[in-house]
VMD Tcl script that draws the C-alpha trace (Angstrom):
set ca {
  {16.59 14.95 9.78}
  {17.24 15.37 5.77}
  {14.38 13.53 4.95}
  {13.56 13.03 0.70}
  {11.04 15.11 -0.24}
  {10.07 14.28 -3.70}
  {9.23 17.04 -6.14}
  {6.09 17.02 -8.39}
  {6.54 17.94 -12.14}
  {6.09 21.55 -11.77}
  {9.46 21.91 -9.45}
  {7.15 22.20 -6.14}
  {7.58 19.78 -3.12}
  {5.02 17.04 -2.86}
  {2.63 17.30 -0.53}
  {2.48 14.15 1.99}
  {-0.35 13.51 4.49}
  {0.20 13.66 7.56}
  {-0.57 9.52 7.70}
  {2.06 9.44 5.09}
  {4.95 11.35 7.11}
  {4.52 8.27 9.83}
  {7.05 6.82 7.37}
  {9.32 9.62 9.29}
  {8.86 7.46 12.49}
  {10.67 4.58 11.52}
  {14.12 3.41 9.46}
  {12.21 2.85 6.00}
  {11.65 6.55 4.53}
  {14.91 7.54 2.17}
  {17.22 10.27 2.76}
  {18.16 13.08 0.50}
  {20.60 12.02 -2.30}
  {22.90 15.00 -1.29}
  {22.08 14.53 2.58}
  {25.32 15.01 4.76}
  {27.58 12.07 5.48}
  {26.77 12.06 9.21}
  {23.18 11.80 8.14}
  {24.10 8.91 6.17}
  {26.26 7.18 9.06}
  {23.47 8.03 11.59}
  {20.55 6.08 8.55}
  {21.89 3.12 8.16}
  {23.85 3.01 11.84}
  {19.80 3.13 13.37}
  {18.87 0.89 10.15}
  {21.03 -1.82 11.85}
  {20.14 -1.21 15.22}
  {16.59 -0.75 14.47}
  {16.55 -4.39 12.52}
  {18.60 -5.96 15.71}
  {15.86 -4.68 18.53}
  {13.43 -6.41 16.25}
  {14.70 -9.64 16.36}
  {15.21 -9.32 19.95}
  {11.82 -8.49 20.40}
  {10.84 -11.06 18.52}
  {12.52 -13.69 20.34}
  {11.23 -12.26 23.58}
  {7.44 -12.84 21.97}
  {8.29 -15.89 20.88}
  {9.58 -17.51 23.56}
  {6.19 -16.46 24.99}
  {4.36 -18.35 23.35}
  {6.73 -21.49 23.44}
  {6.60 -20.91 27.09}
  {2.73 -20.99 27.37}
  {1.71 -23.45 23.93}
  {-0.25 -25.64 26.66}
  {-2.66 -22.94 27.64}
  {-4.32 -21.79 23.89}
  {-5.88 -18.69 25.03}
  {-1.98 -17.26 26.52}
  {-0.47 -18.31 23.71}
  {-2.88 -17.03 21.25}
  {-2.49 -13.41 22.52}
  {0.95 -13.61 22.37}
  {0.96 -14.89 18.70}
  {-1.46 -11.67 17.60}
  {1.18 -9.54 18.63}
  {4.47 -11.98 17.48}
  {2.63 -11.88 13.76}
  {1.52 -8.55 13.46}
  {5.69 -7.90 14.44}
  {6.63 -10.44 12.26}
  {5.31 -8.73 9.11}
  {5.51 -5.21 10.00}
  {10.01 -6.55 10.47}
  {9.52 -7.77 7.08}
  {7.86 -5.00 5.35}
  {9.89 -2.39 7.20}
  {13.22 -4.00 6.38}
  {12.21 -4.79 2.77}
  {12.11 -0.70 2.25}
  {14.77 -0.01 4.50}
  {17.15 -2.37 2.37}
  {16.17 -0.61 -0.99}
  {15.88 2.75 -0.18}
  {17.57 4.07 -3.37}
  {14.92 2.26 -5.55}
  {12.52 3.55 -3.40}
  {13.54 7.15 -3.25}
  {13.66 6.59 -7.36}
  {10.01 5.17 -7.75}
  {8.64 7.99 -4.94}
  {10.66 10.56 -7.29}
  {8.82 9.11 -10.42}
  {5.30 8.84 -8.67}
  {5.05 12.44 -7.64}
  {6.64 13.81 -11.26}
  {4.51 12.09 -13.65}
  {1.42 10.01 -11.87}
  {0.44 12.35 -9.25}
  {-2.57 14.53 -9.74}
  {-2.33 17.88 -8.85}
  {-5.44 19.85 -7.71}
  {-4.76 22.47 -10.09}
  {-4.38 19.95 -12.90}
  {-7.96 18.58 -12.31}
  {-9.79 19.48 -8.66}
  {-13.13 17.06 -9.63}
  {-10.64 14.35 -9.94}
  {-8.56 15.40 -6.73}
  {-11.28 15.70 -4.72}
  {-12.49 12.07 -5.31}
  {-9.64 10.80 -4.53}
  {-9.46 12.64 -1.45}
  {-12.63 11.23 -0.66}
  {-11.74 7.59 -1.50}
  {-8.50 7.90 0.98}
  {-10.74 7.88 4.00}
  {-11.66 4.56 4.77}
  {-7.62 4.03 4.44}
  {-7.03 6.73 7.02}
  {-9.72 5.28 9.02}
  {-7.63 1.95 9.06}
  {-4.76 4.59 10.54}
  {-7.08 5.65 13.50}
  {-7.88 1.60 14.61}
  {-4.50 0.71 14.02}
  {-3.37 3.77 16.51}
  {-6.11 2.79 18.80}
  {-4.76 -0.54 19.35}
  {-1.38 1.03 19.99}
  {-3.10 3.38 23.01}
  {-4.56 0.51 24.61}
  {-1.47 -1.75 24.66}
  {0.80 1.69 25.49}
  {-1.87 1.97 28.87}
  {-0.69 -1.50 30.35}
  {2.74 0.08 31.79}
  {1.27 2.89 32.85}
  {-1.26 1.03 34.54}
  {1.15 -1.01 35.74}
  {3.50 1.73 37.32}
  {0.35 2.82 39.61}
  {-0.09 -0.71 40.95}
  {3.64 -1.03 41.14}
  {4.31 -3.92 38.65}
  {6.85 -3.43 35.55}
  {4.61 -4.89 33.05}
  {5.38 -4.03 29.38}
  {2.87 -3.30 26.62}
  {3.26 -6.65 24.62}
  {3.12 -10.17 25.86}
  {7.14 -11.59 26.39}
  {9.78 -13.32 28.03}
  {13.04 -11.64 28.24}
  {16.41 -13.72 29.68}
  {16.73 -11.25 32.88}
  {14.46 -9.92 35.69}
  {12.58 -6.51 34.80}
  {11.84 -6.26 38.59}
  {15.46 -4.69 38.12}
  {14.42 -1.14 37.10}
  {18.06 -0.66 35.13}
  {16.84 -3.55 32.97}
  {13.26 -2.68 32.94}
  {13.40 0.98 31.81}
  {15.51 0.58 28.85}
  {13.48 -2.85 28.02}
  {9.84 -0.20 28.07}
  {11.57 1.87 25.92}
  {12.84 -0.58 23.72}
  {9.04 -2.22 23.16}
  {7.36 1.08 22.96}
  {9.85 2.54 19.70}
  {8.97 -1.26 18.67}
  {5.04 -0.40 18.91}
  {5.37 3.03 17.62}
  {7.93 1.95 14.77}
  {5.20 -1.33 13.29}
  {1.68 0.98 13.58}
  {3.79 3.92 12.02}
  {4.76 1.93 9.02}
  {1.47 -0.20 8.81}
  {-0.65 2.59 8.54}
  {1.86 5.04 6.33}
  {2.35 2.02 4.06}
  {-1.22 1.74 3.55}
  {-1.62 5.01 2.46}
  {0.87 5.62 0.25}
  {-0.30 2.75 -1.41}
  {-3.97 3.40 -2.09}
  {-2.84 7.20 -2.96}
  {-0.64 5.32 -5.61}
  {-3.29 3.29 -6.72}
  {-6.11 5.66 -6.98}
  {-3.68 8.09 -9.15}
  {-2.90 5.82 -11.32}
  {-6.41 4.61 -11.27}
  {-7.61 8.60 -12.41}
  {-4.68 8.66 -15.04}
  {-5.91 5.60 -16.92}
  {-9.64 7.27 -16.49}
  {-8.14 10.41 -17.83}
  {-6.34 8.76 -20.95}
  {-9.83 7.12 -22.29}
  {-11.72 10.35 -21.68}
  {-8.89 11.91 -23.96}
  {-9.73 8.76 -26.42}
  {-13.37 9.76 -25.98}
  {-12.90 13.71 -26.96}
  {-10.74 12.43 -29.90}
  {-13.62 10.20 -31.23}
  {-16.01 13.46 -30.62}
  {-13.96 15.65 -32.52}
  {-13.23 13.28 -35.51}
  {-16.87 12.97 -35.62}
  {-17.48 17.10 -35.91}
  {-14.52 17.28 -38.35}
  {-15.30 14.62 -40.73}
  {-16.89 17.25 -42.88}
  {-13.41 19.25 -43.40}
  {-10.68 17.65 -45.70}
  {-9.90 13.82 -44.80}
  {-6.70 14.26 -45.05}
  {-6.45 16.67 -43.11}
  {-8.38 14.77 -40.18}
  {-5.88 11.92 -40.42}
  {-2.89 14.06 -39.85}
  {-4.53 15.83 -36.84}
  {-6.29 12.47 -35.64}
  {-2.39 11.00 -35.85}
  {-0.39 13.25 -34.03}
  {-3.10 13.40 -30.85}
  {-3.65 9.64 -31.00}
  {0.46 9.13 -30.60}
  {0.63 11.38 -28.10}
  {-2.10 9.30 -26.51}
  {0.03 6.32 -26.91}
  {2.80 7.78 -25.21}
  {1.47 8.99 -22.14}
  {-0.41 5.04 -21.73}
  {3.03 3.60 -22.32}
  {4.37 5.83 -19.55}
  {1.50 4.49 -16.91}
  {2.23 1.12 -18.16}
  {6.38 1.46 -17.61}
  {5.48 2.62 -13.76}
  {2.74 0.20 -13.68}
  {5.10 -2.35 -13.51}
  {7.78 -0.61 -11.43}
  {4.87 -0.09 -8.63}
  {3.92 -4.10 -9.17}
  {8.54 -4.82 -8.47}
  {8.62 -2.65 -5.88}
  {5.42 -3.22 -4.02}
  {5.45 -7.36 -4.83}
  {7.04 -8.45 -1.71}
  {4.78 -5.86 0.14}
  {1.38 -7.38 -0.73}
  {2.50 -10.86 -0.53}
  {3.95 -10.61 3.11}
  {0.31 -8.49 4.17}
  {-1.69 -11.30 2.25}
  {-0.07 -14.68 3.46}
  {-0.20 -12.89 6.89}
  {-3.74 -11.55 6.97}
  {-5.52 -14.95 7.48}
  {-4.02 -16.50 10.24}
  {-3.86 -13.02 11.75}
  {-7.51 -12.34 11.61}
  {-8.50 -15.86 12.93}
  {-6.26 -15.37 15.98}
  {-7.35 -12.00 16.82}
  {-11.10 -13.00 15.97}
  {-10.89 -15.84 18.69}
  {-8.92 -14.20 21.08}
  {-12.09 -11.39 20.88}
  {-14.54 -14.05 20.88}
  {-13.11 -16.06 24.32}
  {-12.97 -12.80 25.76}
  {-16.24 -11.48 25.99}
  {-17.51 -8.05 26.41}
  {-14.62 -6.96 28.28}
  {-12.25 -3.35 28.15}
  {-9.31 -6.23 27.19}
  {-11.12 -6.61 23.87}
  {-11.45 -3.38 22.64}
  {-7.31 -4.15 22.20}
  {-8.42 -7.03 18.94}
  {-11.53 -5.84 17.86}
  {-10.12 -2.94 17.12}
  {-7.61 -4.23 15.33}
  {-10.10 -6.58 13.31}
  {-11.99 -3.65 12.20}
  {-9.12 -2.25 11.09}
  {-7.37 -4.84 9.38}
  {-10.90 -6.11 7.10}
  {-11.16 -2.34 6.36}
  {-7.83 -2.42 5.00}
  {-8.25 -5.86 2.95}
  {-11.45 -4.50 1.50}
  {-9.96 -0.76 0.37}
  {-7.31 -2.40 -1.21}
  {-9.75 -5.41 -2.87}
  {-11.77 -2.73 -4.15}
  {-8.89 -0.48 -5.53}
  {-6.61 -3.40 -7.35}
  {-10.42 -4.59 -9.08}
  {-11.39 -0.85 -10.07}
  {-7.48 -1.14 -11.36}
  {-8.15 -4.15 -13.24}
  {-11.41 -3.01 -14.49}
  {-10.00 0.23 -16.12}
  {-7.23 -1.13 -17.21}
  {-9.13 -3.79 -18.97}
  {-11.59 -1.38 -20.83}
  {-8.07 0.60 -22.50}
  {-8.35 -1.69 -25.04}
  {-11.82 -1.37 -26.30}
  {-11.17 2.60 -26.04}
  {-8.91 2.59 -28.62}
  {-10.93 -0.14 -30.69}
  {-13.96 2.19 -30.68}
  {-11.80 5.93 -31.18}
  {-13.74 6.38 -35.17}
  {-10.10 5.38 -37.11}
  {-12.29 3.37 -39.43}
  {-14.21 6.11 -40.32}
  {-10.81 8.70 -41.36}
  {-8.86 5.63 -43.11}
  {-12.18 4.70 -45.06}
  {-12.40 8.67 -46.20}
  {-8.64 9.09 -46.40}
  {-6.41 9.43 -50.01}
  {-3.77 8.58 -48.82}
  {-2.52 4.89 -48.11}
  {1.13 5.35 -46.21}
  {-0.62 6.89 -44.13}
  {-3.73 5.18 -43.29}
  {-1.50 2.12 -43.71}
  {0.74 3.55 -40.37}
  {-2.65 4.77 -38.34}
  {-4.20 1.39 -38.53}
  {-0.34 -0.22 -37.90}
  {-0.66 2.04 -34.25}
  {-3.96 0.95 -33.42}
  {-2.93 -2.40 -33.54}
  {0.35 -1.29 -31.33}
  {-2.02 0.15 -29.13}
  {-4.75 -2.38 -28.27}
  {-1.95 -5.08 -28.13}
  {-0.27 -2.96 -25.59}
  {-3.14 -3.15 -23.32}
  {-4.42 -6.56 -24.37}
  {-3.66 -7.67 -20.47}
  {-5.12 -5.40 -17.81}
  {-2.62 -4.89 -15.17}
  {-3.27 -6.61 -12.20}
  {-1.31 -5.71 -8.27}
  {0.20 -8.81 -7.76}
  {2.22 -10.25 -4.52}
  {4.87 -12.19 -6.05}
  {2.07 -13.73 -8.51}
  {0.84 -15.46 -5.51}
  {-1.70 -12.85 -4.49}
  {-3.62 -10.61 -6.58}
  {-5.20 -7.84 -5.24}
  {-9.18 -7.89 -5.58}
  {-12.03 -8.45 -4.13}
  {-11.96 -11.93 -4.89}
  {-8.74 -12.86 -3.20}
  {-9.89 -10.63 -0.02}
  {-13.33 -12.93 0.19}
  {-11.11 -15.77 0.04}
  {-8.84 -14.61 2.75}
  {-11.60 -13.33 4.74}
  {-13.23 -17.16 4.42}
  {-9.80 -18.39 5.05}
  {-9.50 -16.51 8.48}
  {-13.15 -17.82 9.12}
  {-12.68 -21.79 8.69}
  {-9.12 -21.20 10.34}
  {-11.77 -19.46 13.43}
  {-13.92 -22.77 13.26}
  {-11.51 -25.17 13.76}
  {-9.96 -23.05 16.85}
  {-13.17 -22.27 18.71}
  {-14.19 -26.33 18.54}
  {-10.23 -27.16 19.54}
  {-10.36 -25.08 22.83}
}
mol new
graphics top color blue
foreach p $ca { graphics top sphere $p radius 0.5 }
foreach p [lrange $ca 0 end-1] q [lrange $ca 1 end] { graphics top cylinder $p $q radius 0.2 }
display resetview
C-alpha cells in the first residue's frame, strides 16, 4: 500500500513507532498525494465499506443489549463493547473523512515540531522515556483484544460458532456460510478499533511532548539571551541592542510558529478528545461493575484489563495537556524577565529602544493565554478534568452496584 510517509525538515522519512504504524491497520492513515489512482479507488472504496461493517456491527451489539435490558449484568457486557465501538466508529471516521488535512498537519508536525535525536539526544531521550506508560496503554488494550479473539477459538473446539463480541445478527450463524464471513467481519472490527485506539494515543502524546520540549527549548534560548546580555553589557550599548534585537525576533518567530500549529493540533484533534472524554465515564463505570459482579474469574481479566488501560491513558494525557499548560503559561514571564530593561536603560539610541520595548510587549501579549488541549471547549485536557471523570465513572459505579 502507498502509505504517506511524512518527511522531517532535513528531507529524511519520519520515523514512526511501531504503535504508530497500527494506523496502517485501519481506513484512517492518508495516502500519498501522488499515490496511483487504483490506490485511490481501492482508499476510499474500503473507507466506505469499512464505515458500513461498522454500523452493522453496531446494530448487531445493540440489538444485544435491547434484547437482554431486563437482565443488567447481560446487558452491561454488551454495552462495554457497543461503547468502546461506538467511539473508536467515531474517531476512526472523523480521520478517515479528513485525510487531506490530516496528511497536511502530519506533514507540518514532522518538518518543524519534531525533535530529532541529532538535534538534541537529552531531550529525545526523555521523551522516549515519557512515551511508555502510553505504549503500555497499547499492550492492555491488545490484551483485551487476545482474550475476546480466544472465545471462537474456544468455541470451534466445543463445536459452537460463538463470535468474539456479544450480538444479535438477523440470520442463524449455526449456518457456517453465514458464520464464517460474520467471524471475519467482527475480528477486522476488533483489530480495526484497538489498532486505532492505541495508534491514536500515541501519536498524540508524541505530539504533545514535542511540542511540550519546543516551548522548553524556546525559554532556555530566552534564558542564554539574558546570560549573554548580562556578560556583554560591558561592550558598547548599542551594540548589545542590535545583537539583543535580531536574536530576540528570531525568538519571536519560532514561538509564533509553535503557536500557529498549536492551534492547528487543538482543530484537528478537538473532536478527538471530546468523543474519548464524554465516552470515558460511562465506559469506566460499566467495565468497573461488570469486573466487580464478576469476581476473581479468567472472564475478568477481559475488563480489568481494559480499566487499567483506559485510567493509564486518562492520566498520561492529564499529565501532558497540564505540563502543556504549565509551560506555556511561564512564556510570558520569560520574556518579561530576558534583561531588555537593562540595554534600553544603557542604550543612545531611542528608535530603537522605542521598537525593542514595542516587541516585548508583542511578545508577552502573544502568550498572555497559555494554550490549553481542548475537546470542542467542552473538555480540557488536565489532570483536573481526568479526576473529575475518574469521580464521574465512580458515582456512576455507586448508583449501579446498589441498582442490581
Amino acid at each position: 500500500m502507498e502509505f504517506h510517509r511524512p518527511l522531517l525538515a532535513n528531507g529524511e522519512i519520519a520515523p514512526l513507532s511501531w504503535e504508530i504504524r497500527l494506523f496502517f491497520v485501519n481506513v484512517s492513515w492518508p495516502m500519498k498525494m501522488n499515490a496511483k489512482r487504483f490506490t485511490r479507488i481501492y482508499d476510499k472504496v474500503t473507507l466506505v465499506l469499512g464505515f458500513l461493517f461498522f454500523c452493522y456491527q453496531n446494530e448487531a451489539e445493540m440489538h444485544f443489549v435491547v434484547n437482554n435490558i431486563n437482565d443488567i449484568g447481560l446487558a452491561l457486557e454488551g454495552m462495554a463493547t457497543y461503547l468502546i465501538l461506538v467511539e473508536a466508529h467515531l474517531r476512526i471516521y472523523n480521520k478517515g473523512l479528513y485525510k487531506n488535512s490530516f496528511r497536511e498537519f502530519l506533514n507540518e508536525f514532522y518538518e518543524k515540531i519534531y525533535m530529532e535525536k541529532s538535534y538534541n539526544i537529552e531531550t529525545y531521550m526523555d521523551i522516549q522515556r515519557k512515551l511508555l506508560p502510553t505504549k503500555i496503554c497499547s499492550y492492555a488494550y491488545m490484551l483485551t483484544l487476545v482474550t475476546y479473539f480466544l472465545v471462537p477459538v474456544l468455541g470451534f473446539f466445543s463445536h459452537a460458532h460463538l463470535l468474539p463480541f456479544k450480538t444479535i445478527f438477523h440470520y442463524d450463524l449455526e449456518m457456517w456460510y453465514f458464520y464464517v464471513p460474520t467471524l471475519v467481519l467482527t475480528l477486522w472490527i476488533g483489530v480495526a478499533v484497538v489498532s486505532h485506539l492505541a495508534a491514536e494515543s500515541n501519536l498524540l502524546a508524541t505530539i504533545i511532548l514535542h511540542l511540550n520540549a519546543r516551548y522548553l527549548h524556546l525559554q532556555s534560548d530566552l534564558k542564554e539571551l539574558q546570560n549573554k546580555v548580562a556578560s556583554d553589557m560591558k561592550l558598547r550599548s548599542d551594540k548589545v541592542l542590535g545583537e539583543y534585537r535580531r536574536e530576540f525576533i528570531e525568538i519571536v518567530k519560532r514561538n509564533v510558529e509553535y503557536n500557529d500549529f498549536a492551534q492547528k493540533f487543538q482543530k484537528q484533534y478537538s473532536f478527538c478528545i471530546f468523543v474519548m472524554m464524554a465516552f470515558s465515564a460511562v465506559l469506566l463505570c460499566v467495565l468497573a461493575f461488570k469486573a466487580a459482579t464478576l469476581g476473581m474469574t479468567t472472564k475478568n481479566i477481559t475488563f480489568i484489563t481494559w480499566i487499567m488501560g483506559k485510567i493509564v491513558e486518562l492520566l498520561v494525557f492529564g499529565t501532558l495537556g497540564s505540563q502543556l499548560i504549565e509551560t506555556t503559561d511561564k512564556m510570558s514571564s520569560c520574556y518579561y524577565m530576558a534583561n531588555w530593561e537593562d540595554i534600553i536603560l544603557k542604550s543612545t539610541k531611542t528608535a530603537d529602544s522605542i521598537d525593542l520595548m514595542k516587541l516585548i510587549i508583542l511578545s508577552i501579549e502573544l502568550n498572555q493565554k497559555p494554550f490549553s488541549l481542548t475537546g470542542y471547549n467542552y473538555f480540557n485536557v488536565s489532570l483536573a478534568t481526568v479526576v473529575t471523570i475518574l469521580q464521574g465513572a465512580g458515582s456512576y459505579f455507586t448508583f449501579l452496584y446498589a441498582f442490581r
